[in-house]
C-alpha positions in Angstrom: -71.2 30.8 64.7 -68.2 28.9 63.3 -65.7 28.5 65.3 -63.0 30.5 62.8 -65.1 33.4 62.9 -63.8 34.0 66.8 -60.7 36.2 66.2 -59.0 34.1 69.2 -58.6 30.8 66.5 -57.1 33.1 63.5 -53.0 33.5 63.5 -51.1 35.1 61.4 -48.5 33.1 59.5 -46.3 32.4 56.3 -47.7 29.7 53.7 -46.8 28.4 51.0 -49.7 28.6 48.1 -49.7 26.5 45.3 -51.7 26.6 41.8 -51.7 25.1 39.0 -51.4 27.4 35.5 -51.5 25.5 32.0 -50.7 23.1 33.4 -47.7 23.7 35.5 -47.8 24.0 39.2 -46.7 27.0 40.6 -45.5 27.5 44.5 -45.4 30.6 45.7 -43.8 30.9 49.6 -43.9 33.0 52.3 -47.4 34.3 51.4 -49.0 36.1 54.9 -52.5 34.6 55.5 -54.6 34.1 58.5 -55.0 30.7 59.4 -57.8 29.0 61.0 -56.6 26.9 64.2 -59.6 24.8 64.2 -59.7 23.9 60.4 -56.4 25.1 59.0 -58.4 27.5 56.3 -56.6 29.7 55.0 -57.8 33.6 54.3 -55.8 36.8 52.0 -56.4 39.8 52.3 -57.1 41.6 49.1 -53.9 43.2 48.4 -51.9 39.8 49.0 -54.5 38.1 46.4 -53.9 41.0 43.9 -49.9 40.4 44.7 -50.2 36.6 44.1 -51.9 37.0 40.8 -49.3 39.5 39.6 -46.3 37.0 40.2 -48.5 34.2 38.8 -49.3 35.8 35.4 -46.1 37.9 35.4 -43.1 36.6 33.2 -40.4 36.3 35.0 -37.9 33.9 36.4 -38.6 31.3 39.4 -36.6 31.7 42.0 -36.2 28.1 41.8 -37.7 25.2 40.8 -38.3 21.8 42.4 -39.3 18.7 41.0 -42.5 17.6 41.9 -43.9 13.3 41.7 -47.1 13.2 40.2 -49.6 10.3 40.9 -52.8 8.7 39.2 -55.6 8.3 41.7 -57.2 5.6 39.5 
């Protein structure tokens, strides 16, 4: 059994999920997830999936942007 599969190492909390969409990076915060103590996995449930995709590909206004360094790993 894996250890995140016992309910007793899942919380509930507010992360911050980050993608990156032609090219941009995209932050999205306070997105409710269940978190794995043991491994700090993070699950959705479907509706806060089908949520996160709609403000992804929706055209709209950031609520505010932040500059972000980029590095080469080579």
């Amino acid at each position: 059994m894996n250890s995140c599969e016992d309910s007793e190492t899942m919380v509930d909390e507010r992360v911050a999920y980050t993608i990156e969409v032609d090219g941009r990076i995209v932050i999205i915060e306070n997105v409710p997830a269940r978190v794995c103590r043991e491994t700090g996995e993070r699950y959705f449930s479907p509706d806060t999936v089908e949520h996160l995709q709609s403000l992804i590909w929706r055209d709209r206004e950031p609520d505010r942007v932040v500059e972000v360094p980029v590095f080469d790993f080579a």
